[in-house]
N, CA, C and O of each residue as an XYZ file, in Angstrom:
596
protein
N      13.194     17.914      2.272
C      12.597     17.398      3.491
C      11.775     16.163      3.124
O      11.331     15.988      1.989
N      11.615     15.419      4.016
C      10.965     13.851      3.517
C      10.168     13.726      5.051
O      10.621     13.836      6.191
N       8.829     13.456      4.568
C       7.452     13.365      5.778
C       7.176     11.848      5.190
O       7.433     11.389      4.078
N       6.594     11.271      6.279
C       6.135      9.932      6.611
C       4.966      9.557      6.996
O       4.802      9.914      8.163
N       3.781      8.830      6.448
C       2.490      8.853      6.968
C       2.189      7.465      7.247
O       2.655      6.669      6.432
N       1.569      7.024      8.134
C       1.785      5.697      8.413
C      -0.064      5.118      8.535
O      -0.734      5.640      9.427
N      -0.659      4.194      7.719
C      -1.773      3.847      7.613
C      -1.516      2.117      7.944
O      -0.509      1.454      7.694
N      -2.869      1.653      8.621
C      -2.686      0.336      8.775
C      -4.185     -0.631      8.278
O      -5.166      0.095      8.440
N      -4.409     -1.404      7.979
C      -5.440     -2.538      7.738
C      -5.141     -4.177      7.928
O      -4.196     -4.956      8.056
N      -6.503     -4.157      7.860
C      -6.235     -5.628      7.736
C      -6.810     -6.411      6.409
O      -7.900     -6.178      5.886
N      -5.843     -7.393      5.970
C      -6.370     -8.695      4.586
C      -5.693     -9.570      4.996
O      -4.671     -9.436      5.670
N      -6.352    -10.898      4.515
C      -5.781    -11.914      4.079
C      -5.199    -12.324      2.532
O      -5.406    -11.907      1.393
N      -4.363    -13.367      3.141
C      -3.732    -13.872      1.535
C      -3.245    -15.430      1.777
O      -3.763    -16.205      2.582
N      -2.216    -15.697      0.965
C      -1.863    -16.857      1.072
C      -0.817    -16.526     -0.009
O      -0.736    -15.549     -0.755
N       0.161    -17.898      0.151
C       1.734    -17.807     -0.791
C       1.286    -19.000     -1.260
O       1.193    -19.805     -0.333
N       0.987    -19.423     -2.249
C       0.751    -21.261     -2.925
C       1.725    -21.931     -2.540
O       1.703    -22.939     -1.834
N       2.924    -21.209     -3.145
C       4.088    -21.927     -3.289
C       5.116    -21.965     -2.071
O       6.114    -22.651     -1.848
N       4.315    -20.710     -1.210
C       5.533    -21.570      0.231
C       5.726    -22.508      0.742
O       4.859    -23.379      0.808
N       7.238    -22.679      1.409
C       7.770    -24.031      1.762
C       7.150    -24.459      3.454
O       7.288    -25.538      4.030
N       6.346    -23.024      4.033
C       5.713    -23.145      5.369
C       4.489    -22.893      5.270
O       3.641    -23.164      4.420
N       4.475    -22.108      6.643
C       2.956    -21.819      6.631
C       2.112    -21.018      5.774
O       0.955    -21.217      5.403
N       2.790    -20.219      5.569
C       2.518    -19.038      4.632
C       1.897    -19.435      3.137
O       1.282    -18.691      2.373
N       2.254    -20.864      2.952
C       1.119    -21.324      1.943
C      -0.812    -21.650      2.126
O      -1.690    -22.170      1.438
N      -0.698    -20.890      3.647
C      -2.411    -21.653      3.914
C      -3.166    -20.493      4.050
O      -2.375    -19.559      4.184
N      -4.178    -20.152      4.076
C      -4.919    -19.088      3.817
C      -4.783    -18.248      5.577
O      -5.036    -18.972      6.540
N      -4.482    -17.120      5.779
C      -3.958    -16.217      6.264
C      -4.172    -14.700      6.759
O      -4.367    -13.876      5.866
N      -4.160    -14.366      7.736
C      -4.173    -13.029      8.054
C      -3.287    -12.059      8.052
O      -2.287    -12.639      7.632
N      -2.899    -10.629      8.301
C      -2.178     -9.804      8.712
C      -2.977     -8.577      9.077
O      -4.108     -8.260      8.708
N      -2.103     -7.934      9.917
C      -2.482     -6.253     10.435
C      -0.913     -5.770      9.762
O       0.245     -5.845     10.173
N      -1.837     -5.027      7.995
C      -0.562     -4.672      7.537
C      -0.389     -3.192      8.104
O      -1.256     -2.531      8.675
N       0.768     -2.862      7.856
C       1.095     -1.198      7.746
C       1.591     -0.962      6.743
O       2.145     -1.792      6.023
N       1.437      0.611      6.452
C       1.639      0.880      5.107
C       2.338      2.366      5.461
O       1.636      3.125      6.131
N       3.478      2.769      5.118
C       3.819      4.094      5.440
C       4.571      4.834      4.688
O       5.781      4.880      4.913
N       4.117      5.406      3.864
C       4.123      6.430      2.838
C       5.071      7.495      2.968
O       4.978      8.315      3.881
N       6.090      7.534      2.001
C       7.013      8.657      2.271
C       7.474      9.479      1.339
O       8.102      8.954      0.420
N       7.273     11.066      1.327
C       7.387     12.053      0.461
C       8.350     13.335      0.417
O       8.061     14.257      1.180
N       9.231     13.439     -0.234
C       9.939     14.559     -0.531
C       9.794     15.957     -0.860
O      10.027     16.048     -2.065
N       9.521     17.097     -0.375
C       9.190     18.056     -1.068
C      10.308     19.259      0.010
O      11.071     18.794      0.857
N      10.198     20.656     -0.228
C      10.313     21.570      0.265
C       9.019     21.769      1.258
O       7.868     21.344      1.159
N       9.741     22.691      2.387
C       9.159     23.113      3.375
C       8.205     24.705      2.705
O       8.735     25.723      2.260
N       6.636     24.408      2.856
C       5.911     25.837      2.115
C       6.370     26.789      3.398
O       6.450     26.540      4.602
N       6.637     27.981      2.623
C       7.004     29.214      3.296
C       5.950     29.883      2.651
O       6.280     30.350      1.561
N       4.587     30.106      3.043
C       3.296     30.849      3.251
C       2.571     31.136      4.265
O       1.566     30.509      4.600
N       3.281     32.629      5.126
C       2.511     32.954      5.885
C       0.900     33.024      5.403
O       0.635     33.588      4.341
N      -0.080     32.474      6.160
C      -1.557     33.056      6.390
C      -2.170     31.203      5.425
O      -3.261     30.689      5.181
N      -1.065     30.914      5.243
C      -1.615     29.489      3.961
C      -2.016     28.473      5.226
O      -1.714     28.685      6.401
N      -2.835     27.213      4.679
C      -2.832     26.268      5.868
C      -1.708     25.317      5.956
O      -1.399     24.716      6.986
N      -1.113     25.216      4.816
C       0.389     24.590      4.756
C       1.371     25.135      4.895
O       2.346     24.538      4.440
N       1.590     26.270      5.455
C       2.872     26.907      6.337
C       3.771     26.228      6.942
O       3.419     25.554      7.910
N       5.225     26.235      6.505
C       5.704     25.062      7.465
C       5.698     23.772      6.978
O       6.833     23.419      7.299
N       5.204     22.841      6.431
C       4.804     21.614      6.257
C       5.285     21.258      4.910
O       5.733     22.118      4.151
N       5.229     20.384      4.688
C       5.571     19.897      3.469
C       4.629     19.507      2.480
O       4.764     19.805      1.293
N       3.356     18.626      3.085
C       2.154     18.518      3.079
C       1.413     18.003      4.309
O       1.791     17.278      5.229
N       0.435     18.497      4.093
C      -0.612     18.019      5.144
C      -0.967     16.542      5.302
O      -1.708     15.901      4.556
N      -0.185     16.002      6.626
C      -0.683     14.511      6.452
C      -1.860     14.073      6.042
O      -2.086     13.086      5.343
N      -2.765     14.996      6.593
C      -4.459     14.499      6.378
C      -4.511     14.275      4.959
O      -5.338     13.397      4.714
N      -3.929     14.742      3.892
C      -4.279     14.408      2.847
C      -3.327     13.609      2.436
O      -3.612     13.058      1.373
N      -1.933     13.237      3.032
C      -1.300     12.072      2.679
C      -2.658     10.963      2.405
O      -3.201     10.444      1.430
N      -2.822     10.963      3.920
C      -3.789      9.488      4.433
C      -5.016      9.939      3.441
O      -5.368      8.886      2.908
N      -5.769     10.924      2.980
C      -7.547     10.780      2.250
C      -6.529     10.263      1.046
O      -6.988      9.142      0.827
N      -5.362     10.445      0.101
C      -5.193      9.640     -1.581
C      -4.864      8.277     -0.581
O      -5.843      7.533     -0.641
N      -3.847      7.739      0.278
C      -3.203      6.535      0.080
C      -4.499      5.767      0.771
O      -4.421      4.539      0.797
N      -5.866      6.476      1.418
C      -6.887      5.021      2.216
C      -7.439      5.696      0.410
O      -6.880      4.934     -0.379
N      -8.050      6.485     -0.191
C      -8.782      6.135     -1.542
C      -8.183      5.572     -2.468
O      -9.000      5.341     -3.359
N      -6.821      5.099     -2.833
C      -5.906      4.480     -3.256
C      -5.691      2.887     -3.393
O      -5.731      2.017     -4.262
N      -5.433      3.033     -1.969
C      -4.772      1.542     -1.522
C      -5.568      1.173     -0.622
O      -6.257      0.191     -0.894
N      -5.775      1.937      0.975
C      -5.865      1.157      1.771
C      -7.400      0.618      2.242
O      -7.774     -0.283      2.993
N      -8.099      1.631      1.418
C      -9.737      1.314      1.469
C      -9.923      0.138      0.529
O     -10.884     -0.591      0.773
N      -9.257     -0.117     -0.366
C      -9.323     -1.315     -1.150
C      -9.044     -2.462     -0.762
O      -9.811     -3.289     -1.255
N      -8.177     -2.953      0.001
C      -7.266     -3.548      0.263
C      -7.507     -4.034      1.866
O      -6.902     -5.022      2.280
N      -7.988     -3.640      2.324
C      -8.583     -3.371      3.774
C      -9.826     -4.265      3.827
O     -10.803     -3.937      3.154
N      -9.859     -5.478      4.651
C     -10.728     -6.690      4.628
C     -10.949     -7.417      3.854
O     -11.515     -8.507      3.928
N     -10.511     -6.872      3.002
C     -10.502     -7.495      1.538
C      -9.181     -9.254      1.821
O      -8.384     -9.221      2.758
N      -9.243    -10.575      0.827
C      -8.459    -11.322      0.876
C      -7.528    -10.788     -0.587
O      -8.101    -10.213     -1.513
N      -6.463    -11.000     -0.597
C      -5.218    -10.610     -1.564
C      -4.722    -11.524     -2.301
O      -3.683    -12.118     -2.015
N      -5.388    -11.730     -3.294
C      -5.190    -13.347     -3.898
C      -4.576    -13.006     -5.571
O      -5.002    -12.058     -6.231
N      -3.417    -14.062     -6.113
C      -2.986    -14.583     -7.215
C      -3.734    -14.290     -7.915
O      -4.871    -14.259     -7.445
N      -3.591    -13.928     -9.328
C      -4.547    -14.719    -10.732
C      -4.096    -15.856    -10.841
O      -4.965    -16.475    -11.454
N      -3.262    -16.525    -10.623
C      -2.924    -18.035    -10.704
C      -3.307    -18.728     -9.713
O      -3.235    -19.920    -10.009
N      -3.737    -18.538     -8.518
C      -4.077    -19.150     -7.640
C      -5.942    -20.016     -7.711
O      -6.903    -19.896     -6.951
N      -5.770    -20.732     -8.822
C      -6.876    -20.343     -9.481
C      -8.309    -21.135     -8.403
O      -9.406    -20.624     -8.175
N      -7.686    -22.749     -7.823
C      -8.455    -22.719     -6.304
C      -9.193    -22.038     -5.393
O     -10.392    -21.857     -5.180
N      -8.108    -21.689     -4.885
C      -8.586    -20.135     -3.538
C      -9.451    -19.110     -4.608
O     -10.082    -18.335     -3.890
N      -9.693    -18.841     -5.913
C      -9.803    -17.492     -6.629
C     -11.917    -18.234     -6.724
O     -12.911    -17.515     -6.827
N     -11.892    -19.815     -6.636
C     -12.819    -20.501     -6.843
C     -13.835    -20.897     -5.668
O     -14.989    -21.310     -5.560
N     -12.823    -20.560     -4.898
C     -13.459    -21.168     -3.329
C     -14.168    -19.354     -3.194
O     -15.371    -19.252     -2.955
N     -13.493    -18.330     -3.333
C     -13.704    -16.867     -3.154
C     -14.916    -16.651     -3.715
O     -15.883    -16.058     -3.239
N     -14.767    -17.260     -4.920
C     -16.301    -17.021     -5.848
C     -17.286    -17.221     -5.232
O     -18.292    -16.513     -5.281
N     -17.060    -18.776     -4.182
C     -18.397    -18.882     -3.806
C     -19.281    -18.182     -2.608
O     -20.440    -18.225     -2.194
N     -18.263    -17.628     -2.353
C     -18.618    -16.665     -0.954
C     -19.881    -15.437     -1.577
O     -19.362    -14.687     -2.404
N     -20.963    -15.218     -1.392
C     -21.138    -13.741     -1.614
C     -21.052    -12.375     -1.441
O     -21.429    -11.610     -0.553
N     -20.353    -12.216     -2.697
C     -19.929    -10.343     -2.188
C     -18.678    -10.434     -1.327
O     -18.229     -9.536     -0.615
N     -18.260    -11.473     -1.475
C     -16.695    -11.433     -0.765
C     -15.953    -10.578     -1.603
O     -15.863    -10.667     -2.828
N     -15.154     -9.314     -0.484
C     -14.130     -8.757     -1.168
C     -12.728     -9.556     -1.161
O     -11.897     -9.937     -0.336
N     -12.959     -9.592     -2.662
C     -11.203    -10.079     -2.876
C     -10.815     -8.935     -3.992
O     -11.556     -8.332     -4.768
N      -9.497     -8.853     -3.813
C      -8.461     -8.264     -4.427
C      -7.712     -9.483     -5.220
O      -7.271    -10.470     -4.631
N      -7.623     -9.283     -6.671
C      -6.721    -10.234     -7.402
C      -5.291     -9.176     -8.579
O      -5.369     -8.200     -9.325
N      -4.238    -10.038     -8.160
C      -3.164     -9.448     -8.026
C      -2.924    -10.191     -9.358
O      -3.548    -11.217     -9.630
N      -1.890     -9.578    -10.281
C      -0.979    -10.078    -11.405
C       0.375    -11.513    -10.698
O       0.756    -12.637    -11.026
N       0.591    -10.692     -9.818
C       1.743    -11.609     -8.820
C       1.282    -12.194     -7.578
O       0.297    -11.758     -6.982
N       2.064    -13.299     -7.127
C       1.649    -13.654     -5.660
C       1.712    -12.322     -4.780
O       2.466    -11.393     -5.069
N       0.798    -12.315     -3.610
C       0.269    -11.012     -3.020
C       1.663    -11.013     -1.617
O       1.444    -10.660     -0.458
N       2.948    -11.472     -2.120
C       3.830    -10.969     -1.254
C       4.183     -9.310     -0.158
O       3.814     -8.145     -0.307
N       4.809     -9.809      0.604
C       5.098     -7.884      1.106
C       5.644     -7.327      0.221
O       5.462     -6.139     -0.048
N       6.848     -8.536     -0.732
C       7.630     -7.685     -1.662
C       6.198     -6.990     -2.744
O       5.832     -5.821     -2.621
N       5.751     -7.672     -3.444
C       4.972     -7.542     -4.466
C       3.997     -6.406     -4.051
O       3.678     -5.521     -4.844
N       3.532     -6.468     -2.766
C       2.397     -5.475     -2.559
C       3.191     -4.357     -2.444
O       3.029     -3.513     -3.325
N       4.303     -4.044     -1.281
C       4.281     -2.826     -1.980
C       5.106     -2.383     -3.206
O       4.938     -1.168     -3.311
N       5.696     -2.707     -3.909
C       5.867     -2.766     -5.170
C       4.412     -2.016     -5.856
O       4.587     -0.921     -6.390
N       2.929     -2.624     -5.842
C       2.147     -2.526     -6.068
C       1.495     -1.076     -5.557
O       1.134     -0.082     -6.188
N       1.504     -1.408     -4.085
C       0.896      0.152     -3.761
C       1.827      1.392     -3.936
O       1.454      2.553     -3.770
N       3.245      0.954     -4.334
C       4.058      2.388     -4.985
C       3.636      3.062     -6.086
O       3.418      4.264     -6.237
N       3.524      1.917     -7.024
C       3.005      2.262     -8.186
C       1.539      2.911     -8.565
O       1.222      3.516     -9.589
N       0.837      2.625     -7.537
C      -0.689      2.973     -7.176
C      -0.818      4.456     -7.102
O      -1.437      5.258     -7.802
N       0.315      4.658     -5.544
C       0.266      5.705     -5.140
C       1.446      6.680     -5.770
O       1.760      7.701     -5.157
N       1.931      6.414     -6.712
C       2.960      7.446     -7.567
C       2.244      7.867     -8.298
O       2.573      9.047     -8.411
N       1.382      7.666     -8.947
C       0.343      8.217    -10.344
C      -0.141      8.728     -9.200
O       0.356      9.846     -9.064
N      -0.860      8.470     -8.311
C      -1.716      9.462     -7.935
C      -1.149     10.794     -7.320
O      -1.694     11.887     -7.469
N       0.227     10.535     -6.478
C       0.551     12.141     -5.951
C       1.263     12.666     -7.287
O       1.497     13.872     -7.205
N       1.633     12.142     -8.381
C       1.608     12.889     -9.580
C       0.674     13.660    -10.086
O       0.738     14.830    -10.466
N       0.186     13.244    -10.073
C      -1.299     13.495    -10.693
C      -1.512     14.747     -9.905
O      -1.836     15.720    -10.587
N      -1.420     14.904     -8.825
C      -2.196     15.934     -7.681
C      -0.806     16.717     -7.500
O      -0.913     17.884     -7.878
N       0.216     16.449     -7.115
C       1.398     17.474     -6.744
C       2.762     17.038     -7.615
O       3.901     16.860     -7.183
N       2.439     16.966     -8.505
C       3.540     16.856     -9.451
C       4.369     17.769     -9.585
O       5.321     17.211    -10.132
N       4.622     18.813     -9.438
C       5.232     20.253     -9.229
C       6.187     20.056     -7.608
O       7.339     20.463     -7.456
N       5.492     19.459     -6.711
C       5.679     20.110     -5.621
C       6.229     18.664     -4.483
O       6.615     19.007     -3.365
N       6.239     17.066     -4.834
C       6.335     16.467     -3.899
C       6.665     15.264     -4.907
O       6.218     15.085     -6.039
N       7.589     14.478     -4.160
C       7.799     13.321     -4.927
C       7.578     12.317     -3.934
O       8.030     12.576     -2.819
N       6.843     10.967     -4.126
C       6.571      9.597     -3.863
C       8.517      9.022     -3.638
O       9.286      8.959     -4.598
N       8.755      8.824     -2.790
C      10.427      8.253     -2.389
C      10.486      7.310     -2.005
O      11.309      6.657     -2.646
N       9.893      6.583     -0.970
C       9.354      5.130     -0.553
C       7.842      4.867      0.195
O       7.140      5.506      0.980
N       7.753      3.603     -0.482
C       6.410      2.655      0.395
C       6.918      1.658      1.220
O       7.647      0.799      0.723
N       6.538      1.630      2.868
C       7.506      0.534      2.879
C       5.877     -0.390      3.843
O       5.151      0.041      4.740
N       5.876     -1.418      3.273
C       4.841     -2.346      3.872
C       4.997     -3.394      4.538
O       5.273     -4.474      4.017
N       4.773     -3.134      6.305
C       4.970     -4.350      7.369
C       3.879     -5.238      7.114
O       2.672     -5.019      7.210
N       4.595     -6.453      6.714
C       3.422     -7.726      6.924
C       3.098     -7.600      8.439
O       1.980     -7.449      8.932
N       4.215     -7.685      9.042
C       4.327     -8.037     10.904
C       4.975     -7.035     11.261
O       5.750     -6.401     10.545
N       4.729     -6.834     12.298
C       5.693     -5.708     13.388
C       7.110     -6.342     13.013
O       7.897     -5.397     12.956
N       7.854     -7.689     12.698
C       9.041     -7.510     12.592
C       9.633     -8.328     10.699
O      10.578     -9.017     10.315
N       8.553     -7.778     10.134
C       8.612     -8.142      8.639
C       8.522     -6.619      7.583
O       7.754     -5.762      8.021
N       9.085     -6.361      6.574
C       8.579     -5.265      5.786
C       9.417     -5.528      4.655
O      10.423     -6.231      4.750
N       8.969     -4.888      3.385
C       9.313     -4.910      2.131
C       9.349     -2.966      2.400
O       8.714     -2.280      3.201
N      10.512     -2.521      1.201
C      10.217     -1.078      1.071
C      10.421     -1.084     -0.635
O      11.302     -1.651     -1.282
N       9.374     -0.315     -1.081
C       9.705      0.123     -2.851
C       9.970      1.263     -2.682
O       9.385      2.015     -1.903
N      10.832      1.524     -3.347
C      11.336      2.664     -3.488
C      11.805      3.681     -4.888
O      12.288      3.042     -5.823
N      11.730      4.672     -5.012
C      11.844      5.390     -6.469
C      13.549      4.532     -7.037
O      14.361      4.064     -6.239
N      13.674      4.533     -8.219
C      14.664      3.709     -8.743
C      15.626      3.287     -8.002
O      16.785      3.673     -8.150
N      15.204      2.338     -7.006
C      15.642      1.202     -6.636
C      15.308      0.094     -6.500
O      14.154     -0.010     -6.084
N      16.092     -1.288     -6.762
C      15.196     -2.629     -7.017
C      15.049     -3.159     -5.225
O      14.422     -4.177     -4.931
C-alpha cells in the first residue's frame, strides 16, 4: 500500500544561470508530498489499525526535516557567491545554502535524501520512502524517487 502526505511553504531562490526570469531573485508556494510504502497494520485496539502510518507523523519528521527549514527561508547556491553576500547583509536572514543550484529538480532530490535517513532511521522495518515529488507551481514539479534517475 503507498500513502501520500502533502505539506506546503513558502522560499525564495533564484537560477544564476537561467536564460529567463528565473535568474532574478524569486518566490514560490512550494508543495512537498511525501510518499510511503508499507503494509496495512492489522492491530485491533492499536492507534494504527488500518493505516499504514499515521499521517500526523508523516507531516511532525518531513516539517522537522525539511519543511520547517526551508520554509521562509531564501534557497541559495554555494556558488552563487553575490546573492550569498547581499544575504549576509541582512540580519538573521534565514537562508538555506545548497551544494547545487536550488532547482525543483535538485530540491527534491535533496529533500528525498533528507527524508530517507530519517523514516529509516524511525521505521526501517516497516515503511519505505518511494517518492518526493516537489511543485515549484501548481503546474511545475520534479519527483525523486527510490532508484530512479
Amino acid at each position: 500500500m503507498r500513502i501520500t502526505r502533502r505539506l506546503e511553504f513558502d522560499a525564495g531562490h533564484r537560477i544564476p544561470d537561467h536564460a529567463s526570469q528565473c535568474r532574478h531573485l524569486h518566490g514560490h508556494r512550494y508543495a512537498l508530498e511525501i510518499s510511503l510504502a508499507g503494509e496495512i497494520v492489522d492491530a485491533p485496539g492499536q492507534a494504527d489499525n488500518g493505516m499504514v502510518m499515521d499521517f500526523g507523523e508523516i507531516k511532525r519528521i518531513a516539517k522537522e526535516k525539511v519543511v520547517d527549514a526551508w520554509d521562509h527561508a531564501f534557497l541559495a547556491w554555494r556558488g552563487d557567491e553575490r546573492v550569498l553576500a547581499f544575504l549576509a547583509t541582512l540580519p538573521e536572514h534565514k537562508t538555506v545554502v545548497f551544494d547545487k543550484v536550488p532547482t525543483a529538480e535538485n530540491l527534491a532530490a535533496e529533500a528525498f535524501r533528507i527524508l530517507d535517513a530519517a523514516f529509516r532511521a524511525a521505521f526501517a522495518d516497516t515503511l519505505v520512502l518511494e517518492r518526493v515529488r516537489l511543485y515549484e507551481t501548481p503546474n511545475c514539479w520534479a519527483d525523486a524517487r527510490r532508484g530512479k534517475p
